[in-house]
DOROLO-982807 format. One record per atom (N, C-alpha, C, CB): z, x, y; residue in one letter. Coordinates in steps of 0.2 Angstrom, whole numbers, plus 2048, in hexadecimal, padded with zeros to 3 digits. Atoms other than C-alpha are relative to their C-alpha. Last residue first. Glycine has a CB too. Layout:
<sites>
ZXYa...
</sites>
This chain:
<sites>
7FD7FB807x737758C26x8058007FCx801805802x8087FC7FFx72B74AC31x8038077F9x7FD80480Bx7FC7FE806x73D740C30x7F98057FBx8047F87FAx7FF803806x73973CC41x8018027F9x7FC7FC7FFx8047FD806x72F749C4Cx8037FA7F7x80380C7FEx804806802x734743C5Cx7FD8027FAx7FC7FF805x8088007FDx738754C5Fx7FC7FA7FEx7FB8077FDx8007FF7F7x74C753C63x7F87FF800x80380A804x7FD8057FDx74C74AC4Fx7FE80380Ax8098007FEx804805800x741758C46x8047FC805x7FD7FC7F8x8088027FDx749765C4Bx7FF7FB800x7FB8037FDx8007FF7F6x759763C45x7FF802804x803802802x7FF8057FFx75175FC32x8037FF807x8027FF7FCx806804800x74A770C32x8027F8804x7FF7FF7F8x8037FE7F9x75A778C34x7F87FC803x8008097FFx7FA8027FBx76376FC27x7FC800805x806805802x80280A7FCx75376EC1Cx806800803x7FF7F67F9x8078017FCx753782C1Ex8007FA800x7F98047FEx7FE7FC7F9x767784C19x7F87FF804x80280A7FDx7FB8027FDx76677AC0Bx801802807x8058027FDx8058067FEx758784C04x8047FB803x7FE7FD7F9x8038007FCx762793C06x7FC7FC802x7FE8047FFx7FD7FF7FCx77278EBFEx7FA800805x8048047FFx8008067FEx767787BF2x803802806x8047FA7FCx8088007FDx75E79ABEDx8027F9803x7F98007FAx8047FD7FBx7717A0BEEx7FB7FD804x7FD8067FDx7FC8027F9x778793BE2x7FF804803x8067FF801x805808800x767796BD5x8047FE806x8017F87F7x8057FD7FBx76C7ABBD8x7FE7F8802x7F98057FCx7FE7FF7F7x7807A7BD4x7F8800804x80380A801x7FC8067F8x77B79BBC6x800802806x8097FE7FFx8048087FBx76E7A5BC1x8037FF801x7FC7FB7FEx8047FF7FBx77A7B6BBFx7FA7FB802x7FD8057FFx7FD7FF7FCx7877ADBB5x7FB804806x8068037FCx7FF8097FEx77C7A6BA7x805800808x8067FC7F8x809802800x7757B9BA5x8037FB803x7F97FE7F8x8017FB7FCx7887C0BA4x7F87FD804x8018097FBx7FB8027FBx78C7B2B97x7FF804808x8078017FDx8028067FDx77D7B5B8Dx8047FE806x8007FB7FCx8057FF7FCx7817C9B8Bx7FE7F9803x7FA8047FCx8008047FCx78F7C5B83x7FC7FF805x8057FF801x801803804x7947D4B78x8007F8801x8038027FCx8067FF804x7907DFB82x7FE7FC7FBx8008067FEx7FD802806x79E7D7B8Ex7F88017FCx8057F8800x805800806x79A7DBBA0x8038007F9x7FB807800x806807805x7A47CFBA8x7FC8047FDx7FA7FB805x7FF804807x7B17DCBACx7FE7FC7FDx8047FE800x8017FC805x7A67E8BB6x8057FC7FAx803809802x7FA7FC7FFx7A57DBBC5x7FE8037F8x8087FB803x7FE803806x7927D8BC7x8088047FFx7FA8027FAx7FB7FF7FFx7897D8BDAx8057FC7F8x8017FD806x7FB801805x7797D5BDBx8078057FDx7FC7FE7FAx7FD7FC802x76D7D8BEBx8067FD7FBx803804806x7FD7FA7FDx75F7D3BF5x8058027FEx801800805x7FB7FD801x7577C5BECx803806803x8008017FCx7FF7FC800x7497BFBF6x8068027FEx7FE801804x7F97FD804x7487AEBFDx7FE8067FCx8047F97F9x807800801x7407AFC0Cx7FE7FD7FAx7FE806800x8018077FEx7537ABC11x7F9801800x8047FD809x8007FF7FAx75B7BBC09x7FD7F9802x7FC806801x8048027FDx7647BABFBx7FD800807x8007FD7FEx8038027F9x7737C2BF5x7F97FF802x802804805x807801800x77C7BFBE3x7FF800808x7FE7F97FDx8038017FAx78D7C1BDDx7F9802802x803803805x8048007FDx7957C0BCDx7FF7FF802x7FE7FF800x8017FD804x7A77C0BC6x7F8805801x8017FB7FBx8027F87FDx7A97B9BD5x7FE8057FCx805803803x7F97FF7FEx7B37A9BC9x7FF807808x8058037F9x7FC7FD803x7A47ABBC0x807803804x7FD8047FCx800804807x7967A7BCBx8078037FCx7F78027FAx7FA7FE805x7967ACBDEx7FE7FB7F9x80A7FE805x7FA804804x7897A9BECx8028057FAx7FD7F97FCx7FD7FB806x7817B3BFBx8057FA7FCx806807803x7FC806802x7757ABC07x8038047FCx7FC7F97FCx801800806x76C7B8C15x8067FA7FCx8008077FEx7F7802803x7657B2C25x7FF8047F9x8037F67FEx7FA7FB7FFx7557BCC2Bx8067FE7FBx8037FD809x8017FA804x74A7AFC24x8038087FFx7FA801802x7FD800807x7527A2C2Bx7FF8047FBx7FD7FB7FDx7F8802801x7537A8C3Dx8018007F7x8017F7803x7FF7FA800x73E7ABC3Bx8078037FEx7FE801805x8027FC805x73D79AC35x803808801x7F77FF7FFx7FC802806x746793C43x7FF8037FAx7FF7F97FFx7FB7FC7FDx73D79EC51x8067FE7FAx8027FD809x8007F9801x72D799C49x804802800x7FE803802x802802809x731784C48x7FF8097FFx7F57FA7FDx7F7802803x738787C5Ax8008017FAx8047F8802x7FC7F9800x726790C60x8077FF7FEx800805807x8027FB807x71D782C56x804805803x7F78017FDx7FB802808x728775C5Ex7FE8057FDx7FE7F87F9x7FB800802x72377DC70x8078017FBx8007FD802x7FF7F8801x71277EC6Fx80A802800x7FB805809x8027FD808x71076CC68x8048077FDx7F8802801x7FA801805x71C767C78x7FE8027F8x8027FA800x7F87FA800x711772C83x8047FD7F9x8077FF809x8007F6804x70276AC78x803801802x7FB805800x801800809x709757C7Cx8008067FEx7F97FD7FDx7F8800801x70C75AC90x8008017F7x8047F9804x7FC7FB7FFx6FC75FC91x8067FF7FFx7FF802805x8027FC805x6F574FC8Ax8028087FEx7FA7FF801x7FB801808x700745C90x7FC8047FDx8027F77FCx7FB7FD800x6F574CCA3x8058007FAx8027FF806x7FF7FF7FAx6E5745C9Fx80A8057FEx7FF7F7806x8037FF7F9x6E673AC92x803804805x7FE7F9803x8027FA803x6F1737C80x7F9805807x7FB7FC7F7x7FC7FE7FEx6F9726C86x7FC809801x8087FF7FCx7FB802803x6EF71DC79x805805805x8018017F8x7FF7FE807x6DF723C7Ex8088007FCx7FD8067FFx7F97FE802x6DE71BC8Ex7FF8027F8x8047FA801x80080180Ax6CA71AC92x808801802x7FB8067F8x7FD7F9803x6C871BCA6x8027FC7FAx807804804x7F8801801x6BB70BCACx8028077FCx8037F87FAx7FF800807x6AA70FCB3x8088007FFx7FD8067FDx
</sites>
């Protein structure tokens, strides 16, 4: 009886495949994990405002210098903590398609992320 080829996919490529399965998914965990650790900090208003996030994303801590508050300007103080939290949460996003995307290429994975 003839052996079937299943497109390479037989017999021993087949083992070799799931280590490399088991491999990506423990580098894809080890990355995530990394990323989630990190933390991102941005500035708005000259520093005026600062912002830290954590890489889950998760605000972890704001930082307001005492001459911005102006009571009589409450909007400017508001407009000045989303910019720092919106450039935080890019910073972090930024930061996981980096890392992402320097995976995909070593694992034959193509522009998979």
């Amino acid at each position: 009886m003839a052996r079937q080829n299943f497109g390479g996919f037989g017999g021993g490529n087949m083992q070799q495949l799931m280590r490399q399965a088991q491999k990506m998914q423990q580098q894809l965990q080890e990355t995530q994990e990394k990323l989630d650790a990190a933390e991102y900090e941005a500035a708005s208003g000259g520093g005026m405002v600062t912002v830290k996030i954590s890489g889950k994303p998760e605000l972890t801590a704001v930082t307001i210098d005492p001459q911005v508050v102006d009571p009589e300007d409450i909007e400017m103080l508001q407009d000045l903590v989303l910019a720092a939290v919106n450039e935080a949460l890019r910073k972090a996003e930024e930061a996981k398609e980096s890392a992402m995307s320097r995976m995909a290429p070593g694992m034959g994975m193509g522009g998979l992320f």
